[in-house]
C-alpha atoms as a printed R data frame, in Angstrom:
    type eleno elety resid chain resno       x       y       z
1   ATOM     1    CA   UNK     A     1  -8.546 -16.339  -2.620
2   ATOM     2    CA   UNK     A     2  -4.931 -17.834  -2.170
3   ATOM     3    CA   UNK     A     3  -4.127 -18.777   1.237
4   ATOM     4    CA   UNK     A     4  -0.786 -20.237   2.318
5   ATOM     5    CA   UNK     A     5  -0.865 -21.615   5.923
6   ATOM     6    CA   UNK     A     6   1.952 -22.376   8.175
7   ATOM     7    CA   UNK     A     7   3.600 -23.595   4.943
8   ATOM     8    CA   UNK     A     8   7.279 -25.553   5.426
9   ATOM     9    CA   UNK     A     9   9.784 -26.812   3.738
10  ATOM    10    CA   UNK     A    10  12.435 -28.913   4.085
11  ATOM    11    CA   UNK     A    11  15.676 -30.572   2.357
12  ATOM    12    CA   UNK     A    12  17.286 -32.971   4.501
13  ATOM    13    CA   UNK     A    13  18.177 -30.731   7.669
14  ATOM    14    CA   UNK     A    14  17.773 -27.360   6.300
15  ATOM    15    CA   UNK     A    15  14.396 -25.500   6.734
16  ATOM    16    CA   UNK     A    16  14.335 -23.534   3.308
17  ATOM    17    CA   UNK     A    17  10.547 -22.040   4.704
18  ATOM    18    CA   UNK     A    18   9.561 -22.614   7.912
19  ATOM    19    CA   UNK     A    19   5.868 -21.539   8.791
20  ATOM    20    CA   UNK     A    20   4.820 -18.891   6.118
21  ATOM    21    CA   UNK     A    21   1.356 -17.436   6.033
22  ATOM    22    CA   UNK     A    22  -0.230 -14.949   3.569
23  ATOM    23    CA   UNK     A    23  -3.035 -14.604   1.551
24  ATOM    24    CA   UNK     A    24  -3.543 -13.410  -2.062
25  ATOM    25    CA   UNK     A    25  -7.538 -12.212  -2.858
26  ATOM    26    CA   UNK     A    26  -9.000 -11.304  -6.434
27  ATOM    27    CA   UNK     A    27  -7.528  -8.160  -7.811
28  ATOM    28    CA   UNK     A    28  -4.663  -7.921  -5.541
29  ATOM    29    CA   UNK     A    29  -1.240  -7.713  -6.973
30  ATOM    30    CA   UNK     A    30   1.547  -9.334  -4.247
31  ATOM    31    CA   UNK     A    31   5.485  -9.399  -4.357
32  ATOM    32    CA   UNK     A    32   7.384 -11.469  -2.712
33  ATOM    33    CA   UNK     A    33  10.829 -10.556  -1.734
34  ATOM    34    CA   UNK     A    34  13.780 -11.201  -0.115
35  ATOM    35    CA   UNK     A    35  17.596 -12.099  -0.464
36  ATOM    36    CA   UNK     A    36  19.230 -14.534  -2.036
37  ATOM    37    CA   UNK     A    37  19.203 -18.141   0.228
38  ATOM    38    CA   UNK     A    38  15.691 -16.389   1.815
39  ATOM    39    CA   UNK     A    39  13.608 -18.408   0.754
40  ATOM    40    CA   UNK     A    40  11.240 -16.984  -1.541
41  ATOM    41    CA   UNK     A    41  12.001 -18.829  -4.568
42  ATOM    42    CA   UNK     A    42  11.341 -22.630  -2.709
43  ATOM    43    CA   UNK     A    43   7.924 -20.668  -1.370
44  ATOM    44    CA   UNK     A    44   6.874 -19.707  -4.623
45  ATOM    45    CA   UNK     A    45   7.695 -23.146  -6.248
46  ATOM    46    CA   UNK     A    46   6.024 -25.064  -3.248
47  ATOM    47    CA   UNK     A    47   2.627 -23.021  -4.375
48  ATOM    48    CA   UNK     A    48   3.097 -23.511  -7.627
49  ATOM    49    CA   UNK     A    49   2.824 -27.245  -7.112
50  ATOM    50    CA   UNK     A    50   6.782 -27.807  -7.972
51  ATOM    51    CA   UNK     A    51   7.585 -29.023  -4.280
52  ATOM    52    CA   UNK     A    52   5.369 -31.258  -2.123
53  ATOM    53    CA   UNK     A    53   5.168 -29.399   1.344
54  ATOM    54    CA   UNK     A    54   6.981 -30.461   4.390
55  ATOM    55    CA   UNK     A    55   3.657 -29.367   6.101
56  ATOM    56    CA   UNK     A    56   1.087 -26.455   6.405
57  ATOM    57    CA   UNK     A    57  -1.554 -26.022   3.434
58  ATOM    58    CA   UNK     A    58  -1.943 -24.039   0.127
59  ATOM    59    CA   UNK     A    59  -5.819 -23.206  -0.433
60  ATOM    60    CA   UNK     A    60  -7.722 -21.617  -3.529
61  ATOM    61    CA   UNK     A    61 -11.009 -20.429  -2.854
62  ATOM    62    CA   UNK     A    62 -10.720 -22.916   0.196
63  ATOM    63    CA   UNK     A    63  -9.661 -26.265  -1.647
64  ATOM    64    CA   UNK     A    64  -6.523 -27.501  -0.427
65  ATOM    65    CA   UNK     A    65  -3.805 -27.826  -3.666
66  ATOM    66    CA   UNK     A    66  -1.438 -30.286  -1.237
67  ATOM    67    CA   UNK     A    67  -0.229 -33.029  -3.281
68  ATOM    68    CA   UNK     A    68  -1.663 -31.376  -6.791
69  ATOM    69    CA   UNK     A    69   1.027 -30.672  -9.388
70  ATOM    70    CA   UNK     A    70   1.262 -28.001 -11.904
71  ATOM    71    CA   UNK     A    71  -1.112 -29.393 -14.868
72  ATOM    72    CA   UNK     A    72  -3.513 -30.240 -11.402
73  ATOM    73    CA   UNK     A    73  -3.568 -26.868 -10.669
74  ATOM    74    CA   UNK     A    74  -3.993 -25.387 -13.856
75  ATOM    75    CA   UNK     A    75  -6.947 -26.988 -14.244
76  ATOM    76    CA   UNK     A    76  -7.957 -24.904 -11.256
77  ATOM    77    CA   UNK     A    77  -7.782 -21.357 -12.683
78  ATOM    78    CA   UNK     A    78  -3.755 -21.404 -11.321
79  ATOM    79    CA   UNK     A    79  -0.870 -20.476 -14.214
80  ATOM    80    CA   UNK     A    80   2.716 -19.408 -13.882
81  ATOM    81    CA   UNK     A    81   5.640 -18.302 -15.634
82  ATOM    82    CA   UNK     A    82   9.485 -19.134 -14.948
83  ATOM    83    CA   UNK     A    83  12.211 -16.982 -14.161
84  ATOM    84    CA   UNK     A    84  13.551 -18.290 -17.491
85  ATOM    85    CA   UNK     A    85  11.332 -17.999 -20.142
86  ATOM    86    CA   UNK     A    86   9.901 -21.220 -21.379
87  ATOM    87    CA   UNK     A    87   8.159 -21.186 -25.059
88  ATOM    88    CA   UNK     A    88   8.168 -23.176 -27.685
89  ATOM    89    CA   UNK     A    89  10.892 -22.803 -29.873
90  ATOM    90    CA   UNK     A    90   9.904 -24.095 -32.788
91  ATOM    91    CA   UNK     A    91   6.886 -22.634 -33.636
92  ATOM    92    CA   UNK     A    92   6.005 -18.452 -34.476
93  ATOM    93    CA   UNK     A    93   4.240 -16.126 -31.699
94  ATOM    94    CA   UNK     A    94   0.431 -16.715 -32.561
95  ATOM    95    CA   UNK     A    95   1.138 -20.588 -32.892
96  ATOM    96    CA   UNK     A    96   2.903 -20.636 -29.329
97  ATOM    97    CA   UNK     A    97  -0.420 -19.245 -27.640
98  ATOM    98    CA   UNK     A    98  -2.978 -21.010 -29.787
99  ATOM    99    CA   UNK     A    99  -1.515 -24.021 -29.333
100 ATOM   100    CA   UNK     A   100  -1.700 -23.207 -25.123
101 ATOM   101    CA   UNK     A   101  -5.216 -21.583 -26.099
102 ATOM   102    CA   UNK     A   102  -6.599 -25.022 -27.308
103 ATOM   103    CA   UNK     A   103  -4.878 -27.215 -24.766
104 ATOM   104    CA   UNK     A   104  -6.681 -24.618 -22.259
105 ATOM   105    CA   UNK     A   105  -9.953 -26.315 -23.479
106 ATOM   106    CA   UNK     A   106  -9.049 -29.448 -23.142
107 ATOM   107    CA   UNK     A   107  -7.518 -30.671 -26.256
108 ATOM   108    CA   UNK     A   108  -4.072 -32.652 -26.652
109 ATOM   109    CA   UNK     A   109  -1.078 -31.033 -27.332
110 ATOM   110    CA   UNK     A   110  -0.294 -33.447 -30.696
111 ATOM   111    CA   UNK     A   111  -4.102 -32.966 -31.410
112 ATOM   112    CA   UNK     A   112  -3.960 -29.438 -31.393
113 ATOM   113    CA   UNK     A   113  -0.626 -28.578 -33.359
114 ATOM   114    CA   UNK     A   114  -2.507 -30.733 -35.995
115 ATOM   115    CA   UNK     A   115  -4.913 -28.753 -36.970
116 ATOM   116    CA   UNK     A   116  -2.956 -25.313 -35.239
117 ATOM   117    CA   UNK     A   117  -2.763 -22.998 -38.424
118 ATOM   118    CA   UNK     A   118  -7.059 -22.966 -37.438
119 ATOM   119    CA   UNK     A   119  -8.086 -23.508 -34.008
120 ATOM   120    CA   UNK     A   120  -8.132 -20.296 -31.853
121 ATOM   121    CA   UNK     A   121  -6.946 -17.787 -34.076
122 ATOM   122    CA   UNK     A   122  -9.252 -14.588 -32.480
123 ATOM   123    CA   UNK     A   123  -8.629 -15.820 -28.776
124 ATOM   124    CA   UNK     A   124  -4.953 -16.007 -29.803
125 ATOM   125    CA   UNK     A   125  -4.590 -12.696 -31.571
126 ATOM   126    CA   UNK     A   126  -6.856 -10.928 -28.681
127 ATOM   127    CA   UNK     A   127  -3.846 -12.373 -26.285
128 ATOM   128    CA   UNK     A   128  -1.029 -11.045 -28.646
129 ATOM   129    CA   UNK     A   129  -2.940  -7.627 -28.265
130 ATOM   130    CA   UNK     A   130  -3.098  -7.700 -24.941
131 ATOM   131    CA   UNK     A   131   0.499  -8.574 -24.151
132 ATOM   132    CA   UNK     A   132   2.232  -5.952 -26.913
133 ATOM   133    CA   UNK     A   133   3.036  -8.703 -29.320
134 ATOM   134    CA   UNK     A   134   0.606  -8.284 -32.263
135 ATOM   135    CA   UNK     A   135   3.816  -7.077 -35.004
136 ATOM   136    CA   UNK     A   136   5.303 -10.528 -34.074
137 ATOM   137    CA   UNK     A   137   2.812 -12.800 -34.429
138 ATOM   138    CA   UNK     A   138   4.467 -14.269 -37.262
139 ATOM   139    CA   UNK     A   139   8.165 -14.073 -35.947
140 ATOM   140    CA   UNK     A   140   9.561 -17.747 -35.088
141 ATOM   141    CA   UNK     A   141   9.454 -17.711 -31.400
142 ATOM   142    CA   UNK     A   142  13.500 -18.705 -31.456
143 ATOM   143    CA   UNK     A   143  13.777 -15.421 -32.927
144 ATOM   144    CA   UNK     A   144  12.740 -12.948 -30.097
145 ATOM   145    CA   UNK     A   145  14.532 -10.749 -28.400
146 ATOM   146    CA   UNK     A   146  14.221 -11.734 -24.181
147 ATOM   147    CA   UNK     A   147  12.044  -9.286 -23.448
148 ATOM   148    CA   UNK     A   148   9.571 -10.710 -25.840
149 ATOM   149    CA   UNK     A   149  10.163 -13.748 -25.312
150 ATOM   150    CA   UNK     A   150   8.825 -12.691 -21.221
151 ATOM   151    CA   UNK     A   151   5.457 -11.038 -22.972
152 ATOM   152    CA   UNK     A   152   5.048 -14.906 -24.921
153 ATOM   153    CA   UNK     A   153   5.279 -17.013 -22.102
154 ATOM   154    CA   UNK     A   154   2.834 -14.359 -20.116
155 ATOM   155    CA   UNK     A   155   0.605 -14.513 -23.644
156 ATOM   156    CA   UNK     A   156   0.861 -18.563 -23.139
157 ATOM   157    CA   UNK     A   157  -0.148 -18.954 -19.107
158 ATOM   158    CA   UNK     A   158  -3.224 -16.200 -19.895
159 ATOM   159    CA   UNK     A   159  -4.265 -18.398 -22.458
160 ATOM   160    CA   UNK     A   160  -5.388 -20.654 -20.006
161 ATOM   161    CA   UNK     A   161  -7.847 -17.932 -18.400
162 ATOM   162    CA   UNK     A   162  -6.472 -18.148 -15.035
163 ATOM   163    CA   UNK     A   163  -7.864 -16.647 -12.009
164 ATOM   164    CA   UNK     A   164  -4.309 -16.368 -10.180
165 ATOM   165    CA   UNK     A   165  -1.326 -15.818 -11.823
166 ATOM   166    CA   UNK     A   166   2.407 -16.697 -10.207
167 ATOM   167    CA   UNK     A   167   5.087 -15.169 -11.884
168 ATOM   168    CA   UNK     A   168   8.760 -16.177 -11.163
169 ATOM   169    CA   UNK     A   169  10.891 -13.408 -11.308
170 ATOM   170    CA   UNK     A   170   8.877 -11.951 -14.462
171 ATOM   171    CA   UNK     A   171  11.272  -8.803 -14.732
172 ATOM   172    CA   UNK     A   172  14.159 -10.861 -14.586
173 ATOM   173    CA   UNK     A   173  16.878 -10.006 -17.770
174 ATOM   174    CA   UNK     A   174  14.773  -6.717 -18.803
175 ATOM   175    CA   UNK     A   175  15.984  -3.523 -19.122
176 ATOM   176    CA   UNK     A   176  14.854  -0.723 -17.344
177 ATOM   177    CA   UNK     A   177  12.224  -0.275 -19.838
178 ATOM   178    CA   UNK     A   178  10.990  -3.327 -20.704
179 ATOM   179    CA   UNK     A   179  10.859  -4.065 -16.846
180 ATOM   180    CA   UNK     A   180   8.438  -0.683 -16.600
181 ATOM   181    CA   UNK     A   181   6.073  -1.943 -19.724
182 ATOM   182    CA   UNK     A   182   6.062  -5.282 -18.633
183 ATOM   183    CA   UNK     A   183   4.846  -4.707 -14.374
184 ATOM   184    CA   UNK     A   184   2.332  -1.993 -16.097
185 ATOM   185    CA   UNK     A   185   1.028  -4.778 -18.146
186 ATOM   186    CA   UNK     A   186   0.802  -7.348 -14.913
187 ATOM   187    CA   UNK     A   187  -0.523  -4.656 -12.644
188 ATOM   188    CA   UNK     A   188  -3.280  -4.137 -14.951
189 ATOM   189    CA   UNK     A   189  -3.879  -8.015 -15.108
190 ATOM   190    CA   UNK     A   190  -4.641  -7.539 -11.111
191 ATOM   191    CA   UNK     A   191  -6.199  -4.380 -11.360
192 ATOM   192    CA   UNK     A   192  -8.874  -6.389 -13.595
193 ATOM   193    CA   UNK     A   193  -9.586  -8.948 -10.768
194 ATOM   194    CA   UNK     A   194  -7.099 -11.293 -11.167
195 ATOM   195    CA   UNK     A   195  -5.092 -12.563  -8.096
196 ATOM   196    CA   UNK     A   196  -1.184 -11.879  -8.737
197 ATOM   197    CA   UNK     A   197   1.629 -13.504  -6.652
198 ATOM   198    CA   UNK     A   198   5.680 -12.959  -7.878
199 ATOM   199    CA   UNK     A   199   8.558 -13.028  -7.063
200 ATOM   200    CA   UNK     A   200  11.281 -10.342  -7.555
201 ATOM   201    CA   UNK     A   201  14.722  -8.953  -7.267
202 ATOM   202    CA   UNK     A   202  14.469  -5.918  -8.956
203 ATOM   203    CA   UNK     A   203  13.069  -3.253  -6.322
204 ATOM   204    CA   UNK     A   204  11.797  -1.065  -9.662
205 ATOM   205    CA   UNK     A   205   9.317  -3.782 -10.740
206 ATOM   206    CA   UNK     A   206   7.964  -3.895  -7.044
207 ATOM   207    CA   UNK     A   207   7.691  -0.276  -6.066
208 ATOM   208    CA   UNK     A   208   4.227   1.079  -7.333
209 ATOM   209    CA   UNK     A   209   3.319  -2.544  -8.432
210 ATOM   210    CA   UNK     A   210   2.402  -4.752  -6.100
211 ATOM   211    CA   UNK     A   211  -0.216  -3.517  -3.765
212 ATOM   212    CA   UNK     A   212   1.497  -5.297  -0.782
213 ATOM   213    CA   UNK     A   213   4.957  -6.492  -0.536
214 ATOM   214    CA   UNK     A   214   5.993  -9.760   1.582
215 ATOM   215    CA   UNK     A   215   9.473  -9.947   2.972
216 ATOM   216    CA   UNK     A   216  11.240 -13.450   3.670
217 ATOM   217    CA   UNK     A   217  14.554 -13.901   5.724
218 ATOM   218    CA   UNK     A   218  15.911 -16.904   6.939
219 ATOM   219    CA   UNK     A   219  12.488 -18.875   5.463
220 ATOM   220    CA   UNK     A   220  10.655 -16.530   7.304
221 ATOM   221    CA   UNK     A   221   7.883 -13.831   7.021
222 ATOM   222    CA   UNK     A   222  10.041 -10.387   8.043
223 ATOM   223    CA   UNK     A   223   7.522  -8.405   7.095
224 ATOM   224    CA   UNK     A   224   4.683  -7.092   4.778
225 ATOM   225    CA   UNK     A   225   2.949  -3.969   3.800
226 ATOM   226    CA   UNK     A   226   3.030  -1.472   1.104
227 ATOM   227    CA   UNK     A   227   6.445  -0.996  -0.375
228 ATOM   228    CA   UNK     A   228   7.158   2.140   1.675
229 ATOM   229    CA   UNK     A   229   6.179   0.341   4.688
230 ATOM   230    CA   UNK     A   230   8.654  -2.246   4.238
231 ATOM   231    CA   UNK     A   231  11.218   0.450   2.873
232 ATOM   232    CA   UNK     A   232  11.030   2.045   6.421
233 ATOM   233    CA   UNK     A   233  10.938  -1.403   8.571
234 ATOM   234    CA   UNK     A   234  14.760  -0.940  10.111
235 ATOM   235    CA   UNK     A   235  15.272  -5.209   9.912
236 ATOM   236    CA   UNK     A   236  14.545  -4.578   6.372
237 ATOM   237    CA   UNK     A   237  16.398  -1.960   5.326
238 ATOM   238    CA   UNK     A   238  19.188  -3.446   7.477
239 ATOM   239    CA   UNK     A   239  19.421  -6.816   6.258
240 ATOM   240    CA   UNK     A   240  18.085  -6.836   2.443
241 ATOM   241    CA   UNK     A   241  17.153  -2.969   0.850
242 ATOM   242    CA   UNK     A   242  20.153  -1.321   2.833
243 ATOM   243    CA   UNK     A   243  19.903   2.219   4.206
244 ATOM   244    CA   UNK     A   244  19.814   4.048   0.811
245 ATOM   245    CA   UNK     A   245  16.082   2.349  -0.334
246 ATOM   246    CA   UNK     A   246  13.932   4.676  -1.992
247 ATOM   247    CA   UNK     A   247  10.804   4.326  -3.882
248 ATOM   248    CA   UNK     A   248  11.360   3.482  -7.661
């Protein structure tokens, strides 16, 4: 289980987060939300190991990740995704996520792309399956349209077999569509046991998603609940969904 504790940050004088606590268990699927200057995105990077806290404590299954970074905590059963795709570039779709497939194991990055045209071809492919990018495998990752580019780098951080998955803004750019495909496919990640925290501005990739919705203001915890729990809350609706919120 995740479990964020009194967690704050600071820059100079301004308290981006000041005393969060939640908790994210196995097979829950989380959103956190809020407006812009809320917050959420300094949470989320401070749990993904980005930011070093001002104080409180991240746990996973009741280790403290203070002072880890990002590779630390992937080592840990902990991957993300940015709010801006990041792949590599250079190589097709199947080379992108055996290459992430191998380093997953252990194996350095210029070792692996050395002998890449072999090593984890079936874990690779079963990942391409999985994320609705099979018919590209062969497509130079440069190539892709956005949204595809979004199913790659999700391809590249499951590679890694993680047990909870942070995704920054993962319906960011989408279309309507794409957005729909793309949340089915994450809440299906959760509804298989994984632990899912993200981010997310678009209210259509939250609604019948996440199974419980956190709501920062001002660095703060507003309030949490189902998505038409929070759609109701009046400080909500006042100062972030507005009066006309509905369920997607």
């Amino acid at each position: 289980m995740l479990q964020v504790q009194q967690l704050v940050k600071h820059f100079g004088g301004v308290k981006a987060v000041d005393g969060v606590s939640f908790d994210v268990a196995p097979g829950q699927c989380v959103a956190l939300i809020g407006p812009n200057g809320a917050g959420k995105s300094t949470c989320f990077a401070s749990i993904a190991g980005q930011y070093r806290l001002t104080g409180g404590r991240v746990l996973w299954n009741g280790q403290s990740l203070n002072g880890l970074d990002a590779r630390a905590r992937l080592r840990h059963g902990i991957a993300r995704t940015f709010q801006v795709a990041q792949v590599f570039e250079a190589l097709t779709v199947l080379q992108n996520v055996q290459l992430a497939a191998q380093a997953a194991l252990g194996l350095q990055a210029i070792s692996a792309f050395k002998m890449l045209d072999k090593c984890s071809l079936d874990a690779a492919r079963g990942l391409l399956e999985q994320t609705g990018l099979q018919t590209l495998a062969d497509r130079d990752a440069l190539s892709l349209p956005y949204g595809a580019k979004k199913r790659l780098e999700l391809a590249i951080a499951l590679a890694a077999s993680p047990a909870l998955l942070l995704l920054d803004e993962p319906a960011a750019g989408l279309a309507e569509q794409e957005r729909s495909s793309l949340m089915q496919l994450v809440r299906r990640l959760a509804s298989g046991g994984m632990a899912v925290l993200y981010t997310e501005h678009n209210m259509d990739a939250v609604a019948g998603v996440a199974d419980r919705v956190l709501v920062l203001i001002e660095g703060r915890l507003a309030a949490q609940g189902t998505f038409d729990e929070i759609a109701r809350d009046p400080a909500v609706r006042q100062r972030y969904l507005g009066e006309g919120a509905t369920r997607g």
